[in-house]
N, C-alpha and C positions, 0 to 999 in steps of 0.2 A: 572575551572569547573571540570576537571580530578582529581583534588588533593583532591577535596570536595567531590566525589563519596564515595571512599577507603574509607573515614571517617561516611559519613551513611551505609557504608555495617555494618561496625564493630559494629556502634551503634545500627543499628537492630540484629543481631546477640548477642550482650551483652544482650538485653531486654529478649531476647527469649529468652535462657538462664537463664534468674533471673525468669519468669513466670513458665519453666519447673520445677524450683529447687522448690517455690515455694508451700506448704502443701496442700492451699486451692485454687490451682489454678486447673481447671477440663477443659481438652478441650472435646470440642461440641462433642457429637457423630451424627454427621448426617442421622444414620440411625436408631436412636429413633426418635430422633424429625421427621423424616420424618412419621414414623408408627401413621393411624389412630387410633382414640381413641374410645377405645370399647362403643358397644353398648349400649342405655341402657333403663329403660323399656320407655320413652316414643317413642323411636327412634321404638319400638317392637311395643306401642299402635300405631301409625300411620299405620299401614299394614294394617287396615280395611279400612282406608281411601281410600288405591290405587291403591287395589284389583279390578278388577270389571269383571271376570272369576270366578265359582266356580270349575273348572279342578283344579285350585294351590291350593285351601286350604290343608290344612292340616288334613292327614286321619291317623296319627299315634298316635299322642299324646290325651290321653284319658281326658276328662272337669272333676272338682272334685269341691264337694263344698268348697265356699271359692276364688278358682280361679276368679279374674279380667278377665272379656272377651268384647270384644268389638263385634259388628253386625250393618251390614247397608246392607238397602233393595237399591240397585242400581238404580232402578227406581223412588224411591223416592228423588231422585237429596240431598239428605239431609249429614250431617255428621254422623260419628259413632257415633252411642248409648254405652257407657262403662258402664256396670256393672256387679254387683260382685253374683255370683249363691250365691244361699240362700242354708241353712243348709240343706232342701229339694231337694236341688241337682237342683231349677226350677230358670229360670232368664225370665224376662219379656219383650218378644219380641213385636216389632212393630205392631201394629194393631189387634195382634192376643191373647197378654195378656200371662199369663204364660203357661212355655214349658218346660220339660224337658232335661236339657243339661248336670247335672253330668251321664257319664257314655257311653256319644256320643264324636269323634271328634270334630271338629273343621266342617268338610267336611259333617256328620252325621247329626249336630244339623242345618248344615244351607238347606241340604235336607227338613229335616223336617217341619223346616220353610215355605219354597219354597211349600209345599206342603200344607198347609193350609192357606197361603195366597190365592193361585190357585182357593181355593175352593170357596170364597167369593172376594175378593177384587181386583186378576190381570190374567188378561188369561196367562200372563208367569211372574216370578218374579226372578230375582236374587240375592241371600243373600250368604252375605261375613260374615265369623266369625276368628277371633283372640283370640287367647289367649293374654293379656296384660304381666301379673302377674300371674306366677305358686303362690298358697297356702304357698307352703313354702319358696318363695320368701317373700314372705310379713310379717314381725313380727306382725304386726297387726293382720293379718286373722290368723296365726301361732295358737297365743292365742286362738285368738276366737273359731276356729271353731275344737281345740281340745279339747275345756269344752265342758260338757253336758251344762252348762250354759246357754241356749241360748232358748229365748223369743217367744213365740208365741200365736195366736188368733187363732179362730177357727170358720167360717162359715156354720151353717147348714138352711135349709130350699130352698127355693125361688130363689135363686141366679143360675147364668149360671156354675162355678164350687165351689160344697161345697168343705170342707177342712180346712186343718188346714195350716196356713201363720205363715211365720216368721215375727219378730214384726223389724223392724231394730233400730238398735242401734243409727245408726246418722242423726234420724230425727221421727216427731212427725208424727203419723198416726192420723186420726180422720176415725168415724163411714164411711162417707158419703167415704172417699178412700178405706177403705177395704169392701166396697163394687163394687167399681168398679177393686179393683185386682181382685176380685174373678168373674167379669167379664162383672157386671152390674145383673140387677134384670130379674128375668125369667117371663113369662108371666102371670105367673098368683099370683105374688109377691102383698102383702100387701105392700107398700113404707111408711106409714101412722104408722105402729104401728109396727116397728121394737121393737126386745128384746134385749137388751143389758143384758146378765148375770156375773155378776163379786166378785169375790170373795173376801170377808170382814173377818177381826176377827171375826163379829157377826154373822157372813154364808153371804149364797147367796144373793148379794141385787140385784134387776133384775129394768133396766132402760127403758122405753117405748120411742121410737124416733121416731118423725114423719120426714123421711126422706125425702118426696115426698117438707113439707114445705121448707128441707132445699137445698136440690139437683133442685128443680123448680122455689121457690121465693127466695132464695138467702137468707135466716133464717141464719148465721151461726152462730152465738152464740149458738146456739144447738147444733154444730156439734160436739157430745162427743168424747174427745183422748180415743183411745184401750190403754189399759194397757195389761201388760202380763198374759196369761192365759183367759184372757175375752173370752167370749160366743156369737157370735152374732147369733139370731136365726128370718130370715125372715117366718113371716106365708104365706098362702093360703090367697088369700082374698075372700069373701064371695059372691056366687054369688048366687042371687034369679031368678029360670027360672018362 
């Protein structure tokens, strides 16, 4: 047993030896492999999740359109809402419909929040907001939202806010949703004989919608897509005293 020792000393030492000499032999560095693996943005989106303080948010970093943000009303026991501010610099907040957030923190826009929920729907509210994706994070938004290129409808009449809405890019609008972005119909709204105005090679063609059919009895085959540039214009309805 003693004579057999001397003989696997040697042999492990020869091995070690031919691995050192060895081109493509690389010993471990223990102290990369031990080092975390950087962040990255979804590991960023979850911070709306498990927040539920609005002392931490963040009051430095200014919202820009384009920016992925995420927002959750804490009371609403719900998950983060993620979406992307519109070229109007507005993102469409929980219950309250759209808000402006390019040009507010993080800490700012979820005040704001907080404050017009207060007014109609919670005697105290808490709202948490994230940034996900800075703008020039994102080649995607990169693009987009440094063309003038970019899509929009336009609301006047009847409705709770007139304006002009971004048309989005990756996904279909119909009549009957851009009028609830813009906030649902005002009280004294025609729902019956909506104006769709849209522009053709041959000019103006103007579309009549009875919205009440399709937003009430569930009509939808009427519910025309907005295309870019369209005109919606809610009348007054008529009232005989």
């Amino acid at each position: 047993m003693c004579a057999f020792r001397p003989c696997v000393l040697l042999l492990l030492a020869f091995v070690g030896l031919s691995l050192a000499q060895d081109p493509g032999f690389r010993e471990i560095d223990q102290r990369r492999s031990a080092a975390p693996a950087p962040a990255t943005a979804s590991d960023v989106a979850r911070s709306a999740a498990v927040l539920n303080s609005m002392d931490v948010l963040d009051d430095t970093q200014v919202i820009e359109p384009g920016d992925l943000i995420s927002m959750r009303v804490v009371e609403d026991r719900r998950e983060p809402q993620q979406m992307r501010v519109g070229a109007t610099g507005e993102v469409n907040a929980p219950h309250i419909g759209l808000v402006k957030a390019a040009g507010r923190t993080c800490k700012q826009l979820a005040q704001e929040v907080k404050r017009r929920l207060e007014l109609n729907y919670y005697n105290s509210a808490t709202v948490v907001v994230a940034i996900d994706l800075k703008r020039q994070d994102d080649p995607n938004a990169r693009t987009r939202y440094a063309s003038s290129e970019i899509d929009f409808f336009t609301i006047y009449g009847q409705v709770l806010r007139q304006g002009k809405y971004e048309l989005p890019q990756d996904e279909d609008i119909t009549i009957s949703q851009a009028i609830l972005r813009a906030g649902g119909f005002a009280q004294f709204a025609n729902p019956q004989k909506v104006k769709l105005v849209r522009k053709t090679p041959q000019g103006n063609k103007t579309i009549v919608v009875n919205l009440d059919s399709i937003m009430r009895r569930g009509n939808l085959d009427y519910d025309v897509y907005i295309r870019n540039n369209d005109v919606i214009i809610v009348d007054e309805k008529k009232v005989n005293f």
